[in-house]
N, C-alpha and C positions, 0 to 999 in steps of 0.2 A: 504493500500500500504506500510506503515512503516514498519509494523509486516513483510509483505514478502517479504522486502528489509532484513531488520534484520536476518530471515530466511537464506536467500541468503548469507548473509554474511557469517554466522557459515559455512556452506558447505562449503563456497570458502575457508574460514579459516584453516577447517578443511583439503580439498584438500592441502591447502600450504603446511600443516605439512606433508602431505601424500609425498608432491614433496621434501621438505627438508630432509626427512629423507633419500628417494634413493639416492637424489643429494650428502648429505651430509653421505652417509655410506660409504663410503671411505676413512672420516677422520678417523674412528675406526677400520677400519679394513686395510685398505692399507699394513701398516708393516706387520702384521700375515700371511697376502696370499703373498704379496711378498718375505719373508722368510719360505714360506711352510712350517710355523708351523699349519696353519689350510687349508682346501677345501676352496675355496670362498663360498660353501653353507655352511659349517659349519660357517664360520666367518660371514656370517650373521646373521645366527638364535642365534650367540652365541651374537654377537655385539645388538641385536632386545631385548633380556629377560634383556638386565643391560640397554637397549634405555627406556624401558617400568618400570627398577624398581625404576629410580630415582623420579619416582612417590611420594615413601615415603622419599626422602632423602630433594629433595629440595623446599624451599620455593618460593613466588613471586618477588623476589627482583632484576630480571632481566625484570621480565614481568611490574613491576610498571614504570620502567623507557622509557622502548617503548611506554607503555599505553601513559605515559605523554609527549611525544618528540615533540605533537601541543598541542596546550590551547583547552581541549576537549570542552569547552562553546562554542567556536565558529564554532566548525564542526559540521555537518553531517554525517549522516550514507552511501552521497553518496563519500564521503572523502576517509572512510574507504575501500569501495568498489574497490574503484578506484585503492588505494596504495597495497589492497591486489591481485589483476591481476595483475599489472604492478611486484610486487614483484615475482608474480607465471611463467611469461612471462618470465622474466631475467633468472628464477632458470632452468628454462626449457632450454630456449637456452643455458648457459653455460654449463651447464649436457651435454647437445647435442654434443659441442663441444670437452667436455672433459678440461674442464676449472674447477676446484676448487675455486669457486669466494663464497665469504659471503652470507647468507642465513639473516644472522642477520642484515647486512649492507643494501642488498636489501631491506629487510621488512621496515623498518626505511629510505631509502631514497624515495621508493613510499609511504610513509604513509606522510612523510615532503610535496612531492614535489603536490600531492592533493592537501595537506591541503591550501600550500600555492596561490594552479590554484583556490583555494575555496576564502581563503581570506586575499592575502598580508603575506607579508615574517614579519609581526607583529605575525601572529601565531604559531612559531618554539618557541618555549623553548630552546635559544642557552645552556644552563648548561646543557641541557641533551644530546641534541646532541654533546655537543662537546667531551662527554667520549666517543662513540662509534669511533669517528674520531681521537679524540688520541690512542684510542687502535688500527687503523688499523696499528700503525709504532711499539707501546710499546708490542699487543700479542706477535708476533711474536720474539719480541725481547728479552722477558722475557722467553717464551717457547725455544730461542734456547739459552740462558744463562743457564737456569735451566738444561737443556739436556746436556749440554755442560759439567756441573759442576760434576751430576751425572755420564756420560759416565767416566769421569775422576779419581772419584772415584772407578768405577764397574771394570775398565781395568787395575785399582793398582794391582800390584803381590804379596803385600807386602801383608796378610790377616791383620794383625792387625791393620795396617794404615786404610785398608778399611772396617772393623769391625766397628774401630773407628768413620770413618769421615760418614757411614751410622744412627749411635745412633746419632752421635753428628744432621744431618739433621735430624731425627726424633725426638729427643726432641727440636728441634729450633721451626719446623713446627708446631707440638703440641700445644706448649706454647704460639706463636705469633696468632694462631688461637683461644685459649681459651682468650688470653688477651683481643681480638675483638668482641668476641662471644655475646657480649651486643650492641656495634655500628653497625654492621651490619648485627645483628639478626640470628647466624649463628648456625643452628641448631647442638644439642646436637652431633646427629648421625653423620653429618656430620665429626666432631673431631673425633672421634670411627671410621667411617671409611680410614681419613689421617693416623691414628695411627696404624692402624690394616694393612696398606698397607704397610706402611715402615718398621715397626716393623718387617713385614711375609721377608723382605728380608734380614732382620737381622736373623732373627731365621733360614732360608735355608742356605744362605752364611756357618754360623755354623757349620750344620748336612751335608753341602757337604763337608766342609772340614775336618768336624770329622771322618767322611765315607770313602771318596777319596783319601783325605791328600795327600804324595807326588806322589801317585799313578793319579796324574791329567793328564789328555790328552787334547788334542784341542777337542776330541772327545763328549769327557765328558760333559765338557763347554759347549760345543755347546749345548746339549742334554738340560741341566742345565736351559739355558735362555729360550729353546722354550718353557720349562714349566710355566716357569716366565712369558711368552709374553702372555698365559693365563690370569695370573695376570693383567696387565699391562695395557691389551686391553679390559679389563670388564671395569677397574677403567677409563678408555679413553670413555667408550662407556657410560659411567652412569653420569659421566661430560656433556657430547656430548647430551643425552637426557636430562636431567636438564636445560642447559641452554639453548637449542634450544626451546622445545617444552615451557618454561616461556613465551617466544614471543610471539606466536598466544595467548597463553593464554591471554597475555593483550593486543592483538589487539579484541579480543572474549569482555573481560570484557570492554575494552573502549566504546564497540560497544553499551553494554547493558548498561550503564551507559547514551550514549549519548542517546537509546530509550527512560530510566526511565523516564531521567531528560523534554524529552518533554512533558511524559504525565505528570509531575508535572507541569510543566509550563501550561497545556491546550494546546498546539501543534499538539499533538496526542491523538485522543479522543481513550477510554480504557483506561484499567486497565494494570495494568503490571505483566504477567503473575510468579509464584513463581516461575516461572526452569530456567528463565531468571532477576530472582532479584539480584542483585551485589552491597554490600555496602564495605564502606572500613574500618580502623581503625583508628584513630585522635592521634596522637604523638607530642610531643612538643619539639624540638632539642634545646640543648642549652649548653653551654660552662661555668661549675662549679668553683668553688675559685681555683683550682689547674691546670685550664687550659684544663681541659679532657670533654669532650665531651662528654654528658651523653642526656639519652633521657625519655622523661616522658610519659607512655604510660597509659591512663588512663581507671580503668576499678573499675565501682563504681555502688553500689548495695543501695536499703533504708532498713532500717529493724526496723520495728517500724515507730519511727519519726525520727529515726535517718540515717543520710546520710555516708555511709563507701566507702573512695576510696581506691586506691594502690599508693604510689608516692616511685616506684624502691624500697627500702627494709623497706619500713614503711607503713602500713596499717595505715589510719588516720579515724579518728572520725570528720568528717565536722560539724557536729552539734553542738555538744562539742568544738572543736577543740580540745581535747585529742589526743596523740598518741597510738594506742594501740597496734601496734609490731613497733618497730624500731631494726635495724639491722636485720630482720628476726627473730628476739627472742619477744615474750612477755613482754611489760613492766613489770615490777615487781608490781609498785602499783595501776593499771590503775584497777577501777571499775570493778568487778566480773559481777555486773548487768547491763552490757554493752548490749545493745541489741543482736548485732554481735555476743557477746560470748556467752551470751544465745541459742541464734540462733546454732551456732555453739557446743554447748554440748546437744543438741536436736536431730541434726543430727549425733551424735555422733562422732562428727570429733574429730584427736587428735590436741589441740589449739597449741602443742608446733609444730607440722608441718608446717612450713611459705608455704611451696607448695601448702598444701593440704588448707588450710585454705585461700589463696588469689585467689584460683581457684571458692569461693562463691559466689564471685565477678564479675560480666558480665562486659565484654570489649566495651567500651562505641563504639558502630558501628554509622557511620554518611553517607551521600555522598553529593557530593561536587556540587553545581550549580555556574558556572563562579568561581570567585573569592569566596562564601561564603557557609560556613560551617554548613551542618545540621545536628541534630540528628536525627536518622532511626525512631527510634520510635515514638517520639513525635514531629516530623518536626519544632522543635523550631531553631532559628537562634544560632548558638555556635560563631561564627567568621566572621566579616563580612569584607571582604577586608582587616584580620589579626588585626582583633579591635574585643578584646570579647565584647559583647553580655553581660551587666552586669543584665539582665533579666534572663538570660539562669536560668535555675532550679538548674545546676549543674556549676554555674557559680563560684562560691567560692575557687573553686579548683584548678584554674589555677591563684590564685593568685599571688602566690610566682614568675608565669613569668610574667607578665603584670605590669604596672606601674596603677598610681591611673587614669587615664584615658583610660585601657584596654587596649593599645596598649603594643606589646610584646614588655620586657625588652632590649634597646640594648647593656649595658653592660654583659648582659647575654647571646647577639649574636642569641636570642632565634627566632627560624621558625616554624610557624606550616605543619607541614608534612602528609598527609591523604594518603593511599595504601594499595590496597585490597592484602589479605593473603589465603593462600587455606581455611581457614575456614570460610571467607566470601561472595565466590563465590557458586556458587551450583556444588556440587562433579564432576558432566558429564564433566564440562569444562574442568578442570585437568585429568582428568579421559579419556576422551575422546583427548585429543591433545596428552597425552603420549600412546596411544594405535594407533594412526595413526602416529607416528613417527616411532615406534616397526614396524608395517606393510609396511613402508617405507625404514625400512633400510635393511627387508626383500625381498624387490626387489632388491637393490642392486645397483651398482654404476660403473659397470667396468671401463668404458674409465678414469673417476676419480682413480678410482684404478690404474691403469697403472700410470696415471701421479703423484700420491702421491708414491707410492711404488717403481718404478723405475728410472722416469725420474731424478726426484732430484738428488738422489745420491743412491747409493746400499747400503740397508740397510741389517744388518747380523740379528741373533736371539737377539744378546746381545746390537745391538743398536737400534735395533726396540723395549726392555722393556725400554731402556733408554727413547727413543724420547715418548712414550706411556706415562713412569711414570711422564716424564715432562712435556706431555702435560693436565694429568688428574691434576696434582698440580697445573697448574695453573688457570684452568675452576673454581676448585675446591672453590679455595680465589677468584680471580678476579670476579668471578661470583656473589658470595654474597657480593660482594663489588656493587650488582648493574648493573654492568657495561656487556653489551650485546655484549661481547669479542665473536669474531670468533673463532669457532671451529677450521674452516679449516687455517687461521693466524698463529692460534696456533702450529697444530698439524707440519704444513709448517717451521714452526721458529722452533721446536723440530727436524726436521728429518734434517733441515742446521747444525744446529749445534751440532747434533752426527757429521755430517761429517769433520765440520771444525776441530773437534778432531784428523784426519787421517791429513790432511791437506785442505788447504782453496779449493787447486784446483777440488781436490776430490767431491763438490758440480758444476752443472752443472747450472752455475749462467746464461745460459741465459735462460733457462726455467724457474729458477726464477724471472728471470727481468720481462719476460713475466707474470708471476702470478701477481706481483707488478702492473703491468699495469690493470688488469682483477680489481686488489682489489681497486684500486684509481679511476677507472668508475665505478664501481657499484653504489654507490650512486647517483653521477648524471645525469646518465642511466637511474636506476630506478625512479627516480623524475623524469626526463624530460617523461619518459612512462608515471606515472601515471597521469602528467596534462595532454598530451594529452588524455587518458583513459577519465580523469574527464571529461573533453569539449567535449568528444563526446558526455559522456555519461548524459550532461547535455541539450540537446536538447530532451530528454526521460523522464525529472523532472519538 
């Protein structure tokens, strides 16, 4: 019966992403159709291929924090069930009505409001919930500052001022993202593609006005931005699949984690099947001599008798306790007859490459039962209620955080932190949640279209790249920040504040007010649905 609860689940999960994507194809495309730069069929199929490619671009670090938003030790797989209908019900009816209400909000208030018809309001994880709940007032508010900031810039007459203050945002953004790119694990591409967005409308602005020059029309312009809105509205739609389709992902992996753990436990007699195996990765947070916030991801291989981990730019010799690369470089006198390096000039690696050489290295994978910390492979105990495990095999390693009694250092403010990555789930599940968002956003969302694209306020070619650019910049950061920020918030706070740029009246603030109401019941909507959901559906268990 587990197995085909479990089963059930993935399909409901996967339906959600199917309902999200229609529901929510109107945050990406709204502006393009209502400034008739695209068909609404084209601005689907076009909004569907950037919903489907953020596949490669982004990580799990929206999906870790939904995962975790109840203490997964104390739920059930009929918790899950529960929060993912109540979630599917809300998405449905406000679609219906033509309401722009959170997808992200929904999923997270039925998956809380289960958990806790399951067991007591001691099961919420208020630190996580309380990020999605401060972004319902900060999206919106950030998307229509950024928008606002940008509009203001794009509408300069002056070229050189707005030459200017274009680089000047593009190298702020750049820089602020590469400085974080280790805190919040914010993939390489990711940077390449912020850079490549701002950049391309520094390099057009240029070639239009080097082409145009005083020869500009309103005609021109206009022409100018629907091009752009091309731009604008892929970088909108690749945000928009990224952080959406993270969600189910970690309601999918919670699911599989809560099965695992009971046939570890004896709960569930069987095996657990490989295509539904899900471990996570074991990180240790902690706060350095300088006050920076740096994180110890350990990934430690033996070679010989010797023990080699990675601790951030030093490869160490556990055995020895040698270092044998710090700063990324090679010690200079550290043993030639190193095991590692042996190892390492065998397979003919180049030893001055720190990339190529700390990738030798397997990423110590664990999963977590209640409060305590195991390793995948040899089920040994690593952390038990945040107290190492001074048996562990690979115990030696996490000395430098732990004090002489195991427990983690608190002048070093140090947490241990576990969160499964795409590379420790099994590919279908990522694979699968962005391919039914793609086909969801290809059915399309009109009545939400009407109320994003018109009702607000009337958006032109040139504020619709505006209200898009600001709304992908901010999916873009907030998002690997974690934080399970509304599309639709977002895209809503971008399209206010191109308007408030004309003036304040210009926005149709009781349509909004209206929105504001939809976003402030969603969550306890979708909670009060899902308990009742659960209690029905607990007369069946």
């Amino acid at each position: 019966m587990d197995f085909t609860l479990l089963i059930i689940i993935i399909v409901v999960a996967l339906a959600f992403d199917l309902v999200n994507g229609f529901h929510d194809a109107a945050n990406s495309i709204a502006t393009v159709v209502s400034t008739k730069v695209l068909s609404p069929t084209q601005a689907v199929i076009w909004a569907a291929i950037f919903n489907f490619a953020a596949y490669w671009v982004f990580d799990m670090s929206v999906g870790n924090t939904v995962a975790k938003t109840v203490d997964n030790s104390v739920i059930d797989l009929w918790v899950i069930l529960s929060g993912l209908l109540a979630a599917t019900v809300w998405n449905l009816l406000t679609w219906w009505l033509g309401i722009p209400s959170s997808s992200s909000h929904t999923l997270i208030g039925g998956f809380a409001g289960a958990a806790v018809a399951h067991a007591g309001f001691d099961v919420l994880k208020m630190e996580e919930i309380t990020k999605p709940l401060m972004f319902i007032v900060l999206a919106p508010i950030i998307g229509g500052v950024i928008s606002f900031i940008i509009t203001m810039m794009t509408i300069q007459r002056k070229f050189i001022v707005k030459l200017l203050s274009y680089i000047g945002l593009t190298v702020f953004t750049v820089y602020m993202t590469w400085a974080y790119k280790d805190i919040f694990d914010i993939k390489p591409i990711m940077i390449w593609i912020i850079g490549i967005l701002l950049s391309s409308f520094v390099v057009i602005f240029i070639i239009f006005e080097l082409v145009v020059g005083k020869n500009n029309t309103a005609m021109k312009e206009g022409n100018l931005y629907k091009k752009l809105q091309l731009l604008s509205s892929a970088a909108f739609s690749l945000g928009h699949g990224g952080a959406d389709s993270q969600k189910v992902m970690g309601i999918i992996c919670a699911a599989c984690i809560v099965y695992a753990n009971g046939v570890r436990r004896g709960e569930i007699k069987g095996d657990i099947p490989e295509m539904l195996q899900v471990t996570e990765v074991l990180q240790v947070k902690y706060t350095n001599d300088e006050g920076k916030i740096k994180k110890f991801k350990p990934a430690v291989s033996i070679f010989e008798n010797d023990t080699v981990y990675v601790d951030g730019k030093k490869i160490i010799d556990l055995s020895t306790k040698e270092n044998i690369y710090e700063d990324e470089k090679l010690v200079a006198d550290v043993n030639p007859n190193n095991p590692f390096l042996l190892h390492l000039k065998k397979e003919g690696i180049d030893v001055t490459n720190f990339e190529k050489v700390s990738k030798e290295l397997k990423t110590l994978l664990v999963y977590t039962d209640k409060k305590d910390v195991h390793d995948t492979e040899t089920k040994e105990l690593i952390f038990k209620n945040k107290e190492l495990n001074p048996n562990y095999r690979y115990a030696k390693m996490f000395t430098k955080y732990v004090d002489e009694n195991g427990k983690l250092k608190e002048e070093l403010k140090a947490k241990v932190e576990t969160k499964v990555t795409n590379k420790t789930m099994p590919i279908w599940i990522a694979f699968g949640c962005y391919l039914m968002i793609g086909f969801g956003t290809l059915m399309g969302g009109w009545k939400i279209v009407k109320t994003m694209g018109t009702k607000i306020t009337k958006v032109t070619p040139l504020e619709g790249v505006c209200s898009e650019t600001a709304g992908a910049l901010t999916l873009f950061t907030v998002s690997q920040m974690g934080v399970p920020v509304s599309t639709t918030h977002t895209i809503t706070g971008s399209i206010i504040g191109v308007g408030a740029t004309k003036r304040l009246s210009a926005v149709r603030w009781g349509v909004t007010i209206n929105l504001i109401w939809a976003w402030i019941l969603t969550i306890p909507v979708s909670a009060l649905v899902a308990a009742i959901i659960y209690y029905i559906l607990s007369f069946f268990n």
